[in-house]
C-alpha positions as CSV (number, residue, x, y, z in Angstrom):
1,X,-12.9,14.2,27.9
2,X,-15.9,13.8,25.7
3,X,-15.9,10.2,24.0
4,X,-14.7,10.8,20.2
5,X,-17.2,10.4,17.6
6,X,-16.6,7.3,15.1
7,X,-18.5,6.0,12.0
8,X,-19.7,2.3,12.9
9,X,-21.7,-0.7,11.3
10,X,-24.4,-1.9,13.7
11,X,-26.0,-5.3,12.9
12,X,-27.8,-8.1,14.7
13,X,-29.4,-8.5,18.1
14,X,-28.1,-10.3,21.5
15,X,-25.2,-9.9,23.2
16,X,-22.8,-7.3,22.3
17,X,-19.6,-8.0,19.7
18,X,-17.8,-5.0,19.2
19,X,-15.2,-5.2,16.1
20,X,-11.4,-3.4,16.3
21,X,-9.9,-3.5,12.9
22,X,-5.5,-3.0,12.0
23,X,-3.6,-0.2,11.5
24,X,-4.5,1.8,8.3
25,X,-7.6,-0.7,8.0
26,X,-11.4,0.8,8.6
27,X,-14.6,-1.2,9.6
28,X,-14.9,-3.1,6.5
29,X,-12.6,-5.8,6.9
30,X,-15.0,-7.7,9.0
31,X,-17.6,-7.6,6.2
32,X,-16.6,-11.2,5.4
33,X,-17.8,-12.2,9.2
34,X,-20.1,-9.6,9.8
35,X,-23.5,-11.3,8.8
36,X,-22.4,-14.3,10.3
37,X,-21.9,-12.9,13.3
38,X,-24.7,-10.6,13.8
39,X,-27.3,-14.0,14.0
40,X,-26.3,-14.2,17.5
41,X,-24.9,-11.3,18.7
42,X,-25.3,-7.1,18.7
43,X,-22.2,-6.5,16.2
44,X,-20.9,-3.2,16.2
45,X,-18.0,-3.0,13.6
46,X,-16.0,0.7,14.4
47,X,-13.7,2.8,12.3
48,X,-10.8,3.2,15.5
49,X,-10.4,6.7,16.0
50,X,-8.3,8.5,12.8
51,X,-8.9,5.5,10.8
52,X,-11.5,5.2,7.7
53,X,-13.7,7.8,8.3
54,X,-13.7,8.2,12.1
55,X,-11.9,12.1,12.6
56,X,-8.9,12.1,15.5
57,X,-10.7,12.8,18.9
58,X,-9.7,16.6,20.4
59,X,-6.8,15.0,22.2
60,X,-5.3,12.1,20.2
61,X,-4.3,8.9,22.3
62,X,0.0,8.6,21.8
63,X,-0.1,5.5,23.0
64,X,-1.8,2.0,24.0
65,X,-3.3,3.2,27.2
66,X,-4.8,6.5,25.6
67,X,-5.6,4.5,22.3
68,X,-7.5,1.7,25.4
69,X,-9.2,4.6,27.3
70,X,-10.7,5.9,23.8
71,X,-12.1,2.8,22.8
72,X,-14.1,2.5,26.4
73,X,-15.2,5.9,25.5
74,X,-16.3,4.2,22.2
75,X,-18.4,1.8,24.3
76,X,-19.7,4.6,26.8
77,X,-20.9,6.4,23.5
78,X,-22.6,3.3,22.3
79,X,-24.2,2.9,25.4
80,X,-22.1,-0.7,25.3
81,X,-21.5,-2.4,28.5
82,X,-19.1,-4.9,29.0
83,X,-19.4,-6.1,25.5
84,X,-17.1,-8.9,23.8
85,X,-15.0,-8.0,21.3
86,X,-12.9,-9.4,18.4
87,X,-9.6,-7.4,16.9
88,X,-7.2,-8.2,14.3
89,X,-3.6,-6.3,14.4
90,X,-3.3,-3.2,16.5
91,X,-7.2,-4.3,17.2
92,X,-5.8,-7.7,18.7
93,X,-3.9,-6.1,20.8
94,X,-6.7,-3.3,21.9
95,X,-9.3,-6.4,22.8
96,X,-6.2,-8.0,24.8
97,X,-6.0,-4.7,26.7
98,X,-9.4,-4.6,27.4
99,X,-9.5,-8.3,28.4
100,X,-7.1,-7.2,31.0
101,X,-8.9,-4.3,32.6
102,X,-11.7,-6.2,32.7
103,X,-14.1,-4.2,30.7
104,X,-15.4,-6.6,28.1
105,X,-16.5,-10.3,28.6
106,X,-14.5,-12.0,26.5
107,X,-11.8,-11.1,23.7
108,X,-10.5,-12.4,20.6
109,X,-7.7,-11.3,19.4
110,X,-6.3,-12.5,16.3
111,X,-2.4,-12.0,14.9
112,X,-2.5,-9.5,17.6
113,X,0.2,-7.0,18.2
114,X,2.4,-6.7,21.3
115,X,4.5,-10.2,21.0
116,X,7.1,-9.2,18.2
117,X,10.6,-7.9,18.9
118,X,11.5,-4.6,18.0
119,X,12.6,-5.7,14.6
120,X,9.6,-7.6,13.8
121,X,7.4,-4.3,14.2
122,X,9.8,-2.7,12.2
123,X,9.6,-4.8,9.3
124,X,5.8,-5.0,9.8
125,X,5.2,-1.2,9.8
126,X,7.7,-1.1,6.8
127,X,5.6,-3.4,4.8
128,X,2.5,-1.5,5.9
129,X,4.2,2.0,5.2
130,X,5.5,0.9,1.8
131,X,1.8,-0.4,1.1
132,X,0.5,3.0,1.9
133,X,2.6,4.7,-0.2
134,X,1.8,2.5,-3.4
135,X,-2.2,3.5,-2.2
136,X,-1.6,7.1,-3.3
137,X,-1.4,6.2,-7.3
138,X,-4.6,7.8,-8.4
139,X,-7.7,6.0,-8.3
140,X,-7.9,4.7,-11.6
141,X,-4.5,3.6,-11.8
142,X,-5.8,1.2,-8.8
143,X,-8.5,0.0,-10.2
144,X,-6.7,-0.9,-13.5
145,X,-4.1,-2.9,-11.1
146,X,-7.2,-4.5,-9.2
147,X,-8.9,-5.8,-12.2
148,X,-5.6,-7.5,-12.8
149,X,-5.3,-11.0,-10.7
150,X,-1.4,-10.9,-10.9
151,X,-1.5,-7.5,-10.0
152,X,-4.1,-7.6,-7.3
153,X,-2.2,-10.5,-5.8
154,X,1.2,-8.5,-5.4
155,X,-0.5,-5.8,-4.1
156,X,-1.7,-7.4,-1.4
157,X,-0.1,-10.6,-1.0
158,X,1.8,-9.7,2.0
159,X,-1.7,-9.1,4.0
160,X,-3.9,-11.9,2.5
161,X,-2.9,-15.5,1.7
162,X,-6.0,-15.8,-0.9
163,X,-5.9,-12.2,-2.1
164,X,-7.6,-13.4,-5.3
165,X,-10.6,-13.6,-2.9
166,X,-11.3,-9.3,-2.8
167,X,-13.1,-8.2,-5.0
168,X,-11.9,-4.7,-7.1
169,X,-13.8,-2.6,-5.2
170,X,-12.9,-4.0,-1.7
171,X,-9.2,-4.2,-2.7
172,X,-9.9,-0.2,-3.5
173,X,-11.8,0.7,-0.5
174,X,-8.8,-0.9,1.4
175,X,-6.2,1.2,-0.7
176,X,-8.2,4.2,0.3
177,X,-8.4,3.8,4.0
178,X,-4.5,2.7,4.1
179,X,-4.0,5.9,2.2
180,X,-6.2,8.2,4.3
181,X,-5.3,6.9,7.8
182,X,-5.0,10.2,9.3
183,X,-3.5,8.3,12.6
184,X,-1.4,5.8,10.7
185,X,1.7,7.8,11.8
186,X,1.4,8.9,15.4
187,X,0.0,5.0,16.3
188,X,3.2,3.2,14.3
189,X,5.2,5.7,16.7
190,X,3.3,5.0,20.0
191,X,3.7,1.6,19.3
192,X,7.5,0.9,19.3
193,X,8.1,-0.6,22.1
194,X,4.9,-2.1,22.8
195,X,4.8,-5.5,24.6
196,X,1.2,-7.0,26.3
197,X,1.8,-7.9,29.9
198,X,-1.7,-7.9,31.1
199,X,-3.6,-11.0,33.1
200,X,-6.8,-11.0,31.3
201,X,-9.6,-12.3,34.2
202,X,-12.0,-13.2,31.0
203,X,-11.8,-15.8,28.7
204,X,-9.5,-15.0,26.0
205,X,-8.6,-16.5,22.0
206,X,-6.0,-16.0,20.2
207,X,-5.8,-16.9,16.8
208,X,-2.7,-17.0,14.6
209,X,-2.8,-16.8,10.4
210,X,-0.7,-19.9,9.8
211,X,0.9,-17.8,6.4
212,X,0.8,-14.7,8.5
213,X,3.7,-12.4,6.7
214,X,3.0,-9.7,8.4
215,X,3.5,-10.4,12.1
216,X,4.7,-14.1,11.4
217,X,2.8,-16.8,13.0
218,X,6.3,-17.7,15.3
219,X,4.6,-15.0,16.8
220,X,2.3,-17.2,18.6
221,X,4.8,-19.1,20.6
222,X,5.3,-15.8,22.3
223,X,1.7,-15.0,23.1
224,X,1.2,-18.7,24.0
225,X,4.2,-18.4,26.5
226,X,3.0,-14.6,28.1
227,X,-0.8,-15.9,28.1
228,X,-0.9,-19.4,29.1
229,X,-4.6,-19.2,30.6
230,X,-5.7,-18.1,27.3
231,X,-7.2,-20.7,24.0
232,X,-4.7,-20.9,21.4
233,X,-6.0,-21.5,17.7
234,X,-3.8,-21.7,14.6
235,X,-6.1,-20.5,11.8
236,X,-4.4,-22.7,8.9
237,X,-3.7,-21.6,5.9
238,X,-4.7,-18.2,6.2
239,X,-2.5,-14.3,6.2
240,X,-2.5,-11.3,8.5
241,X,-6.2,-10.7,8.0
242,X,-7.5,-14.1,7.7
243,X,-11.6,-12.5,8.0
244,X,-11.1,-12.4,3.9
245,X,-9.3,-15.5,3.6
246,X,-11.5,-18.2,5.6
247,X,-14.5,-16.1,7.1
248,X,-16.2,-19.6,8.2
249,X,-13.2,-20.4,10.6
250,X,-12.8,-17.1,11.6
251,X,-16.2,-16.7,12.6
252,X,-16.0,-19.9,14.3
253,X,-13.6,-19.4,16.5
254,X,-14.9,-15.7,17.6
255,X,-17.9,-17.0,18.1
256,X,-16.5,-20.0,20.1
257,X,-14.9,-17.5,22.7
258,X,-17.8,-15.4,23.2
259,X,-20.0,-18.8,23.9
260,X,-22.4,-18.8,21.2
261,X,-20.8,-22.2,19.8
262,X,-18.7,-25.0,21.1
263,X,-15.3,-25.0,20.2
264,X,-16.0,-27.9,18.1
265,X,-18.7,-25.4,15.7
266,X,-22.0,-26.7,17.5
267,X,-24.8,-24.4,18.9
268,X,-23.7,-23.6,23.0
269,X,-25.9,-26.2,25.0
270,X,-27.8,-27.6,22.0
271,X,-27.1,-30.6,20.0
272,X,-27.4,-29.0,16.2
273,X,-24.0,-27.8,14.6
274,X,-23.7,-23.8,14.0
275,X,-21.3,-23.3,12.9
276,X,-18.0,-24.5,10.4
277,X,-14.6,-26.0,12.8
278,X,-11.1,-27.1,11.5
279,X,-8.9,-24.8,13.8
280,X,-6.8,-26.2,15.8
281,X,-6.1,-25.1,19.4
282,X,-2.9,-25.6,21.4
């Protein structure tokens, strides 16, 4: 099968970082990192395939493995070898995959998918459905809620523990690739019943939003359990997609796993500081 085309964000020079956003997100959550990132590594932020503005591939993936096998593709496309990579959500789960088969060289994965029970990913793809329904009010009706900090804060209060932080327009670009997900659907379905059970061989973070409502941070006592090998960071304070609410720590810790920093936020073999700390790892 030919790899699928996808739209990308390509900054920085050094080793690889490839990015894996959530369900119904698009490559522009990681803006918040993304500079920050790309002073030490190749960063290659992707819209997943049927998200944002990547089109389905010829032959959609209907479940992890298939959803796995198109993000290598990805990495063939980008002529990407063995590249680290970071995910939040359904991309935390993607970069654990990977992690397992080996084909990256190191993964982050934060609130990643794959630990809840069948309940929890009900509720969580209810919250996520019912937020993707609310995105189809016409675009100015949005913005007019955006520009509202009451407003802007129930919208998306569930995701966010700061939502005050987004901006109108980013809080409307998200409402747009929520609403436009073209593979929102058919992933939700292939992943009922999803449950990681790999051995990743590389290192491995995982990073929990303290005020997670989406896929509550209890969560973590499950991951910590299945992948005992792996670092364990609480990432205080912040929600389901904690690159908007505390970029600094989540940069930090990504950057921690992939070697570029100590876990304590100081340049790898050097003596200067890098980089911000504060997480705390279990």
């Amino acid at each position: 099968m030919n790899a699928p085309r996808v739209v990308f964000e390509r900054r920085g020079t050094g080793e690889p970082l490839v990015l894996l956003h959530g369900i119904g997100h698009h490559w522009r959550a990681w803006l918040p990192v993304l500079d920050r990132l790309a002073e030490v590594h190749d960063v290659v932020a992707v819209d997943l395939p049927g998200f944002g503005q990547s089109p389905l591939p010829d032959v959609p993936p209907t479940d992890m493995h298939g959803l796995v096998d198109a993000v290598v593709e990805i990495f063939t496309e980008l002529g990407l070898e063995r590249p680290h990579v970071a995910g939040n959500s359904l991309g935390g789960a993607i970069a654990l995959e990977l992690a397992g088969r080996g084909q990256v060289a190191s993964a982050t994965a934060l609130s990643p998918a794959g630990f809840c029970s069948s309940r929890e990913l009900r509720w969580a793809l209810g919250v996520l459905s019912g937020h993707r329904m609310a995105a189809r009010l016409p675009e100015p009706v949005l913005r007019a809620m955006f520009r509202v900090g009451v407003l802007r804060h129930l919208s998306f209060g569930m995701i966010l523990a700061r939502p005050g932080r987004l901006t109108v327009e980013t809080a409307l670009a998200d409402a747009q690739a929520l609403r436009a997900a073209k593979a929102f659907r058919m992933i939700a379905k292939a992943g009922r019943g999803y449950a990681f059970s790999g051995v990743p061989a590389v290192p491995v973070t995982v990073a929990w939003g303290t005020r997670d409502r989406i896929l509550p941070y209890r969560q973590s006592r499950q991951a910590r359990t299945r992948l005992p090998q792996a670092r364990h960071v609480d990432l205080t304070g912040c929600g389901h997609v904690p690159m908007h609410d505390d970029p600094e720590l989540v940069a930090s810790v990504i950057l921690a796993t992939t070697g570029a920093i100590t876990p304590d936020g100081t340049v790898a073999g050097g003596p200067e500081g890098a980089g911000g700390d504060g997480f705390t790892t279990g």
